[in-house]
C-alpha positions in Angstrom: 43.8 -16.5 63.1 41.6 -13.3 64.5 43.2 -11.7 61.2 42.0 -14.5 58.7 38.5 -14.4 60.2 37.6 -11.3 59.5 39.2 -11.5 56.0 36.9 -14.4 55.8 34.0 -11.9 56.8 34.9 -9.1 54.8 34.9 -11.3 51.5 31.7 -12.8 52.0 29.9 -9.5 52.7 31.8 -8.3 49.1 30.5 -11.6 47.7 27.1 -11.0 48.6 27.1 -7.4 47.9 27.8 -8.1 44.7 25.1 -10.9 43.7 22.5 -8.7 45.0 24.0 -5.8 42.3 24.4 -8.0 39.4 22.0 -11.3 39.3 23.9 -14.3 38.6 22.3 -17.5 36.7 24.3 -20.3 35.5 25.4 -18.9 32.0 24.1 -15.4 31.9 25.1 -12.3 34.0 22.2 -10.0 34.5 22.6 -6.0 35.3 19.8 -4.4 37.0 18.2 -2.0 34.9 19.4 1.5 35.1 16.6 3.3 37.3 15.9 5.5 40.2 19.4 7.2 39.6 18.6 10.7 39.2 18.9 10.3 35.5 16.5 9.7 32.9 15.6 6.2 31.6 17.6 5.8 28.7 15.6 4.5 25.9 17.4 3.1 22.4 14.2 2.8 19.8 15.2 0.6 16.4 13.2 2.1 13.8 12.7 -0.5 10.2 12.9 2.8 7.9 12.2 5.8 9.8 12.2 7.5 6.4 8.3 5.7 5.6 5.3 7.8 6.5 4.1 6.8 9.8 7.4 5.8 11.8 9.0 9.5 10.9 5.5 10.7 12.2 5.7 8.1 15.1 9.5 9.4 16.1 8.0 13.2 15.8 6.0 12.0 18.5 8.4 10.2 20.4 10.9 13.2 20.2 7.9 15.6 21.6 7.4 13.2 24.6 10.9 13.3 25.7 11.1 17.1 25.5 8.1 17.2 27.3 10.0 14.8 29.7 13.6 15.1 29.6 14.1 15.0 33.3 12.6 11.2 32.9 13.2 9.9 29.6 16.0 10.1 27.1 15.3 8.5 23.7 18.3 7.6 21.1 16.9 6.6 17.5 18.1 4.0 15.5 17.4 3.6 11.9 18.3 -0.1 10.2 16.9 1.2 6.6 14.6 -1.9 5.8 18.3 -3.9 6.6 18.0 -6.3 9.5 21.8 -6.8 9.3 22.4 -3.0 9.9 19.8 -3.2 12.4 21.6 -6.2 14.4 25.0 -3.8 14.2 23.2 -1.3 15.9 21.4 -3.1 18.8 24.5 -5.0 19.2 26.5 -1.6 19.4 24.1 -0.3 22.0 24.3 -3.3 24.4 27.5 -2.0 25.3 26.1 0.8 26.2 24.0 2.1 29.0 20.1 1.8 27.7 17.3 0.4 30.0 15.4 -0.5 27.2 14.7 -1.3 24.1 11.6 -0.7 21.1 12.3 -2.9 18.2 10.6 -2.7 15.1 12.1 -6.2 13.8 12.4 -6.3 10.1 12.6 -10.0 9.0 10.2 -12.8 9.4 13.1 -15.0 9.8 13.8 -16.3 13.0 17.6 -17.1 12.1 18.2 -13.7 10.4 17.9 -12.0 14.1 18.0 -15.0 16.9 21.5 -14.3 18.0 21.3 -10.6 18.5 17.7 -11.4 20.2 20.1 -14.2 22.8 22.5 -11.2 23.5 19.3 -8.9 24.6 18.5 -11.4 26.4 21.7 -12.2 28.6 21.9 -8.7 29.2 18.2 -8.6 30.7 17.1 -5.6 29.1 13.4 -4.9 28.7 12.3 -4.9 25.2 9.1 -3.9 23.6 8.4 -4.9 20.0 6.4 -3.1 17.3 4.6 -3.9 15.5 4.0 -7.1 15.7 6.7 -9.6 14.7 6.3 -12.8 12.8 5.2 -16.0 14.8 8.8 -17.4 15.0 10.0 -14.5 16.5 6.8 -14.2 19.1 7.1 -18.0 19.9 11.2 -17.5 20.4 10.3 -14.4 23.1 7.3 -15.7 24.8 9.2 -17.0 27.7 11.2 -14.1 28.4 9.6 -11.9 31.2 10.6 -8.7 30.0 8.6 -8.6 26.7 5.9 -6.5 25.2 4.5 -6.8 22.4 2.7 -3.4 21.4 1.4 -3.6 18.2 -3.0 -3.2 16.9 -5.5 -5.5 15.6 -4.1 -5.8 12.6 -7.4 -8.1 11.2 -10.0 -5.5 12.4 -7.8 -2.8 9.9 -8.5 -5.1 6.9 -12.3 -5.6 7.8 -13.0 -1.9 8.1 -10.7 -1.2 5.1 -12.9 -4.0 3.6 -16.5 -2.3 4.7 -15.3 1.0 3.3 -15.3 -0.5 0.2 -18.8 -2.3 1.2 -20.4 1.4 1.3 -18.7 2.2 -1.6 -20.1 -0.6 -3.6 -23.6 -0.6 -2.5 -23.4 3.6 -3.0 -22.0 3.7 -6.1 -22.2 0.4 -7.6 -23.7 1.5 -11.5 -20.2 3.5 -11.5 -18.4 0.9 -9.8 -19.0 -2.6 -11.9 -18.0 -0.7 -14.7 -18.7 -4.4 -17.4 -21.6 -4.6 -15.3 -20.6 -8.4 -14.0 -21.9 -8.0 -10.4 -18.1 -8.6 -9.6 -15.8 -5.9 -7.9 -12.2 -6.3 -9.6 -9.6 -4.9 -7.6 -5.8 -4.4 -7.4 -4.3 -5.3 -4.0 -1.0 -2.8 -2.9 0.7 -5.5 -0.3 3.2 -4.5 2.4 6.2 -6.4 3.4 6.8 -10.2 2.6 6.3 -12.4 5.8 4.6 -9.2 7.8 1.8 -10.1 9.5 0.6 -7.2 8.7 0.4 -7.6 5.5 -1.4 -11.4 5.6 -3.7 -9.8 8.3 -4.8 -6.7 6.2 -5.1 -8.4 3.0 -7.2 -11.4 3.7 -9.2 -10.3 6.2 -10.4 -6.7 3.9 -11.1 -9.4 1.3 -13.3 -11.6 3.5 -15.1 -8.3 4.6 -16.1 -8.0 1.2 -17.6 -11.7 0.5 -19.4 -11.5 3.7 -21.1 -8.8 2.8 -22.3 -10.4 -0.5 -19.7 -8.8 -2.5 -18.4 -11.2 -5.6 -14.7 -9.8 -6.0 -11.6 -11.1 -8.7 -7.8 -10.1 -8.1 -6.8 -8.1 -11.5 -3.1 -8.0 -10.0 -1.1 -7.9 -6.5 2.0 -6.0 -5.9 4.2 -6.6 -2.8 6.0 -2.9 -2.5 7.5 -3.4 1.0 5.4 -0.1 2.6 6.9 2.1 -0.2 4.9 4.9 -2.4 7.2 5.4 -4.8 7.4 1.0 -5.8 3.1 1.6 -5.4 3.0 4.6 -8.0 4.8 2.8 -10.6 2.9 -0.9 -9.9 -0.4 1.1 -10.4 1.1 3.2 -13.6 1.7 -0.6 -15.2 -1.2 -2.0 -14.7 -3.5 0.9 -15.8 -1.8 1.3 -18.8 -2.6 -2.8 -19.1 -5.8 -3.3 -17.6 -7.3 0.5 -18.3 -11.0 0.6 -17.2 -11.3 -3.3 -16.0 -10.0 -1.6 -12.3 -12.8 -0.9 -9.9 -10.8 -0.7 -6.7 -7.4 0.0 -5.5 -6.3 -1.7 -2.0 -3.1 -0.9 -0.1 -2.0 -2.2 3.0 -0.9 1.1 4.4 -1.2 4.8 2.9 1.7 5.2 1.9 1.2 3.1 -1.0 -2.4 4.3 -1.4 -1.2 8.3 -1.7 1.4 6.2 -4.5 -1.9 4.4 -6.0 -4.0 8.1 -6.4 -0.9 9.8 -7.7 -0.5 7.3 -10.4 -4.5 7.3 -11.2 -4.2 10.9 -11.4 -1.2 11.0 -14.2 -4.2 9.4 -16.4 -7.3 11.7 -15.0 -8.8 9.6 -12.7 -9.3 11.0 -8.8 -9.1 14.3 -9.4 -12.6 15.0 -8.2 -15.0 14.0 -10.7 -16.7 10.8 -9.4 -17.5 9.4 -12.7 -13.2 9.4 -13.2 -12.9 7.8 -9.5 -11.3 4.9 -8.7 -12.0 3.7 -4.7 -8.7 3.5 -3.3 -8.2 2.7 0.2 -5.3 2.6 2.5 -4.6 2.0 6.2 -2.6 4.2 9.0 -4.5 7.6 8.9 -1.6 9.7 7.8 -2.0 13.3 7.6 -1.2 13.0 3.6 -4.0 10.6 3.0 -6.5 12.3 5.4 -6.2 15.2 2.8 -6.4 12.9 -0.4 -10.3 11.7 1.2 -11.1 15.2 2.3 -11.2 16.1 -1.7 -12.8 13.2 -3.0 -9.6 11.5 -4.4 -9.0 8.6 -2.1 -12.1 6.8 -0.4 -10.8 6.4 3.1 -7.8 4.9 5.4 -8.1 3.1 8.7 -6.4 5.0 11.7 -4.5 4.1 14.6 -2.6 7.7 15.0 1.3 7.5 15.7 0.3 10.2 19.1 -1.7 7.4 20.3 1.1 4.8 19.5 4.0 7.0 20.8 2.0 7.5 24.3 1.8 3.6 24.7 5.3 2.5 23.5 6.5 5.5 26.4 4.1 4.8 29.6 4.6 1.2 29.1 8.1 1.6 28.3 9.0 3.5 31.8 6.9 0.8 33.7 9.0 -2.2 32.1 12.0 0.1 32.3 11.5 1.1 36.2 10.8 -2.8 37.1 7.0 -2.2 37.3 4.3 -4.1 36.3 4.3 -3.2 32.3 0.6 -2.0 32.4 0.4 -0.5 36.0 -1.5 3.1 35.6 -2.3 2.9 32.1 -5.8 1.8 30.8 -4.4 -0.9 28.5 -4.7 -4.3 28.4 -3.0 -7.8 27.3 -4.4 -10.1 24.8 -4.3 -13.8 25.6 -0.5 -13.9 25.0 -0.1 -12.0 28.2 2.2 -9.9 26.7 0.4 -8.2 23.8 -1.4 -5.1 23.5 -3.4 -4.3 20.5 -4.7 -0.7 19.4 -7.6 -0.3 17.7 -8.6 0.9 14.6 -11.1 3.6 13.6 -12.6 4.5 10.1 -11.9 7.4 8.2 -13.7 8.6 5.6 -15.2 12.0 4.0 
C-alpha cells in the first residue's frame, strides 16, 4: 500500500511537471518558446520574392543584424517567389522545426489560400510578426491571437507625399507639364500587387493629394505589374509608343517599377536630363537605384521608409515577442488602434 502511494505521488509530480513545460488547452498543445537556453533565438523570416528591390535590401540588413548578434539571434530565410503555395510548404516544413518565431510577408489577399497553415502556427504558439501589412481578412482572422504583430508603415501618408511631389512639380513646372494646355494633369498609374493594401492605399490616396490641392487629373492607363521593373518597363514602352506626348506623369507604387518607368522613357529620349524631355515619374521605397535616378534629374522623387530602419524593428520587436516580453518593451515604437500594429513613417525624397 506504502508502495502504491508513492507511485501515486511520483506520477502526479511527472503529471504536473509536464503541464507546466508544455501548456495544454482543450485541442491544441502549446510548446513554450525556445528562450533563455544559451542559444540564440532562432528566427525563420518568409520573404514574398526576396529577388524585388527592397526585401533583398531588407534581408542584407537582416543578415548584418545577426552577425552583429550571433550570440542572440539566428535568422533562416525563406523565399516563397510571389507563390503562397511554396510559401505554405515552407512554413509548414519549419513548424517541425525548432524556430521561436516567425516574420511573414503573406502573399495572397485570400484568406482561404493561407488559413490552414495560419491554424497550424497557431497550435504551435509561435510568435509571428507580419509585414507588411496583410489584407483585412487576414488581420481580422489574427486579431485575437496574442502573439501577433503587425509591423508594416502608413501606407496612405506614402501616396499623399508621393501625391504632393507631384503638387510641386505641377505648380513649378506647369507650362512644361500640361503639355495640350487643358489645366488637367494626365498621368499613367504603375500599380503593385492585386488585393495589396498597399497598392489601394498608395494609389488613391496620391490621387486625392492631387485634387485637394486643386489639381484636375485624368487616368491615360493603369498597369498592375505585381512590384516588378521589368512587367513596368514594357507597360510604359506600350503606352508611349500609343499615347506619345499626351503623358504628363508617371506613378508607381514602389521604385521598382518607377526605375522600369524611366528606363523605358529613356529608350525614346525622355529623362535623360533635359527638362523640356522630362516626364515626372515618382515612385515609393527610397531604394538606393532610384535615389540615384532623382539625384540626375531623371526621376522626380520616391517616398522612403529605409529597409535599415525596417530590419531594426522586425529584430528588437521580434526578440521581445520571441523572449515572452512585452512586444514593444525598450523600443520607442508604438501600436496603432489595432493594438498590435506598428506603422513607420514615410519621408520625401527629392533633389
Amino acid at each position: 500500500m506504502r508502495n502504491l502511494k508513492k507511485l501515486m505521488i511520483f506520477i502526479m509530480i511527472l503529471v504536473m511537471t509536464m503541464v507546466q513545460v508544455v501548456g495544454v488547452t482543450k485541442n491544441n498543445v502549446y510548446a513554450i518558446p525556445n528562450v533563455n537556453k544559451g542559444t540564440p533565438v532562432k528566427i525563420g523570416v518568409f520573404f514574398d520574392n526576396s529577388n524585388a528591390m527592397f526585401i533583398s535590401i531588407l534581408k542584407q540588413n537582416l543578415e548584418r543584424i545577426g552577425k552583429e548578434n550571433e550570440k542572440e539571434v539566428e535568422f533562416t530565410f525563406f523565399d516563397a517567389k510571389d507563390n503562397q503555395s511554396v510559401q505554405n510548404e515552407s512554413i509548414e516544413k519549419a513548424l517541425k522545426e525548432d524556430f521561436d518565431l516567425f516574420i511573414i510577408s503573406i502573399i495572397t489577399p485570400n484568406l482561404k489560400n493561407v488559413e490552414g497553415t495560419l491554424i497550424k502556427i497557431q497550435r504551435k504558439n509561435i510568435p509571428i510578426i507580419l509585414n507588411p501589412d496583410p489584407a483585412e481578412d487576414i488581420i481580422k482572422f489574427f486579431s485575437y491571437y496574442p502573439k501577433l504583430v503587425v509591423i508594416g508603415a502608413d501606407y496612405e501618408q506614402s501616396g499623399t507625399i508621393q501625391g504632393k511631389i507631384l503638387v510641386n512639380e505641377w505648380n513649378s513646372n506647369k507650362k512644361l507639364l500640361d503639355k495640350n494646355r487643358d489645366n488637367i494633369l494626365q498621368y499613367v498609374m504603375l500599380k503593385g500587387r492585386i488585393g495589396s493594401p498597399l497598392t489601394s492605399l498608395r494609389t488613391k490616396h496620391c490621387i486625392l493629394a492631387l485634387r485637394e490641392a486643386g489639381i484636375k487629373t485624368e487616368e491615360i492607363a493603369s498597369y498592375n505589374c505585381e512590384w516588378l521593373q521589368d512587367c513596368a518597363e514594357n507597360s510604359i514602352e506600350s503606352v508611349f509608343f500609343k499615347y506619345g506626348n499626351k503623358i504628363e506623369a508617371i506613378i508607381s507604387n514602389n521604385d521598382s517599377m518607377a526605375i522600369g518607368a524611366v528606363e523605358a522613357l529613356q529608350k525614346y529620349g525622355y529623362n535623360k536630363g533635359n527638362i523640356e524631355s522630362t516626364i515626372p515619374v515618382v515612385g515609393i521605397d527610397g531604394m538606393p537605384a532610384a535615389k540615384d535616378l532623382i539625384e540626375k534629374g531623371f526621376m522626380a522623387g520616391t517616398v522612403a521608409v529605409e529597409p535599415k530602419d525596417l530590419a531594426e524593428a522586425l529584430y528588437s520587436i521580434g526578440m521581445n515577442l520571441a523572449s515572452g516580453k512585452s512586444a514593444l518593451e525598450n523600443t520607442n515604437y508604438k501600436f496603432d488602434d489595432t493594438g498590435f500594429t506598428v506603422h513607420l513613417t514615410y519621408k520625401e525624397f527629392i533633389k
